[in-house]
C-alpha positions as CSV (number, residue, x, y, z in Angstrom):
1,X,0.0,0.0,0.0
2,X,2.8,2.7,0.9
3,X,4.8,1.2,-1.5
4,X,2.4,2.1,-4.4
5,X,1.7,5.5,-2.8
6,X,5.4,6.6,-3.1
7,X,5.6,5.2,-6.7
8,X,2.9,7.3,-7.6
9,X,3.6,10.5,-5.8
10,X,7.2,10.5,-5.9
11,X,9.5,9.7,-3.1
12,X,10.5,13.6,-2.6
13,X,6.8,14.6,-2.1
14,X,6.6,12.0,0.4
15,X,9.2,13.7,2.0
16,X,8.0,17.0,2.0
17,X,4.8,15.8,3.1
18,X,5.9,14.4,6.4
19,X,7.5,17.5,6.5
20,X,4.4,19.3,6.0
21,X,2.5,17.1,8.6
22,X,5.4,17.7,11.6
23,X,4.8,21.7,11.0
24,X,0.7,21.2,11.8
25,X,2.0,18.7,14.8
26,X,4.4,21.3,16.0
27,X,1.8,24.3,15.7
28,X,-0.7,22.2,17.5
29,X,1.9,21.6,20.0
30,X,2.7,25.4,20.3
31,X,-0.8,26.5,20.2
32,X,-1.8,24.3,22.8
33,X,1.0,25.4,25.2
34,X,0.1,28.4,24.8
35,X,2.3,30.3,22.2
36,X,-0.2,31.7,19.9
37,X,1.5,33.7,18.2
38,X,4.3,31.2,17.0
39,X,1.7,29.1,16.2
40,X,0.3,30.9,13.6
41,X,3.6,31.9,12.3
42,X,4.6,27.9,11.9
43,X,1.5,27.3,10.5
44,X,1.5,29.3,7.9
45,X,4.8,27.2,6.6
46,X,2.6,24.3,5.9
47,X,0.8,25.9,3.1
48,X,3.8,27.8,1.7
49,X,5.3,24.1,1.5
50,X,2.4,23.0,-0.9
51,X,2.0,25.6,-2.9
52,X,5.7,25.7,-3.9
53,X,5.2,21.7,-4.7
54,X,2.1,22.5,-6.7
55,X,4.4,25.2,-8.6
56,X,7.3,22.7,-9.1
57,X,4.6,20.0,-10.2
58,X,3.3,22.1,-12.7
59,X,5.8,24.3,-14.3
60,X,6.9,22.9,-17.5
């Protein structure tokens, strides 16, 4: 099942997805201790991430 997954998406979008689902895991983890304000600012990372894979996944 994984195996198939990463031949399909490609094993460096694997990677940067894990990436992309530790920054959400660390924002919750700040948010929840009570740093807001980092937070936010680490969260916004996650989308930054997939929007510059959607770019390199379509640019031709």
């Amino acid at each position: 099942m994984f195996k198939n997954f990463i031949e399909r998406v490609g094993v460096m979008n694997c990677i940067l997805l894990l990436v992309v689902l530790s920054i959400i895991v660390v924002s919750e983890y700040l948010f929840l201790s009570g740093k807001k304000m980092d937070a936010i600012f680490v969260a916004f990372w996650a989308p930054t991430i997939l929007g510059f894979m959607n770019y390199l996944k379509y640019k031709k």
